[in-house]
N, C-alpha and C positions, 0 to 999 in steps of 0.2 A: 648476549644473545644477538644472533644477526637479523635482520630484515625478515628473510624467511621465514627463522623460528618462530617468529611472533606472527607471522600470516594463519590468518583461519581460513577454512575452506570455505567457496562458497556458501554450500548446505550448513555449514554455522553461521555465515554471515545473515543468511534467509533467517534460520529462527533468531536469532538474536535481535534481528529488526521489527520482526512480525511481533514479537515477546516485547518489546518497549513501546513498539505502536498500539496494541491491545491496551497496556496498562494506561500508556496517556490516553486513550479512547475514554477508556473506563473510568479513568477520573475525574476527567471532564464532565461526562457523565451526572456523574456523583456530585459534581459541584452547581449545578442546574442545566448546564448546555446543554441543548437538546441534539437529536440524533439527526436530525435535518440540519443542522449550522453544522456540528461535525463532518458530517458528510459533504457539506457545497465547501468548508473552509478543506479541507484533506485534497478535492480536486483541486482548489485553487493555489494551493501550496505545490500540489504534484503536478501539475501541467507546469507551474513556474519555472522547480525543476529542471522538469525532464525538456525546456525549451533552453534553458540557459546550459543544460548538461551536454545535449544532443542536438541544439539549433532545429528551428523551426520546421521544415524539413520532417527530419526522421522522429521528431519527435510527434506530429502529427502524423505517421506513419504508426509509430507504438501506439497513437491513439485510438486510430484505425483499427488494428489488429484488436486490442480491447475490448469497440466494441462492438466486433465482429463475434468475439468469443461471448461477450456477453448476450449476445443476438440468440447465440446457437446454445445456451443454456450452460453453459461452463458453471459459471456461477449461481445456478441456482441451489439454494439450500435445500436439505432435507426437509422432513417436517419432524424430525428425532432433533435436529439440531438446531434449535431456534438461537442460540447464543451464537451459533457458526462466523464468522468476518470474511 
C-alpha cells in the first residue's frame, strides 16, 4: 500500500482525535481528576503544542480566534446536552 492509500481524510482525522480525546477525558475522570485540572492541564499541553507546531506568532493568533469564538457563543452548550465537550 502506498503513502496515499493509508491517508485518512481530514473529517476522519477530526473524529478519530475527538473519539481518543473524550475517552482519555473520561478516564481520568473516573480515576479521581477533577474537571478543573483536566481542563487547565489540556490548555497547558495545547498551547505547548500549537507554539512549538506553529511558533509563537500564529499560534497566539489560533489563540486569538478561539477566543473570539468563544466570546460570541460558538461554544456554548445546549442545556439537552449536558455531556457535550
Amino acid at each position: 500500500m502506498s503513502d496515499e492509500e493509508n491517508e485518512i481524510s481530514e473529517e476522519e482525522q477530526l473524529v478519530i482525535a475527538m473519539d481518543w480525546f473524550i475517552a482519555m477525558w473520561d478516564e481520568a475522570i473516573k480515576r479521581g481528576v477533577t474537571e478543573d485540572t483536566m481542563g487547565m492541564i489540556t490548555l497547558s499541553a495545547t498551547i505547548t503544542k500549537l507554539v512549538k507546531q506553529f511558533g509563537s506568532e500564529n499560534a497566539a493568533a489560533i489563540l486569538q480566534r478561539t477566543l473570539d469564538n468563544v466570546k460570541a457563543g460558538q461554544f456554548d452548550l445546549n442545556e439537552e446536552e449536558p455531556d457535550a465537550v
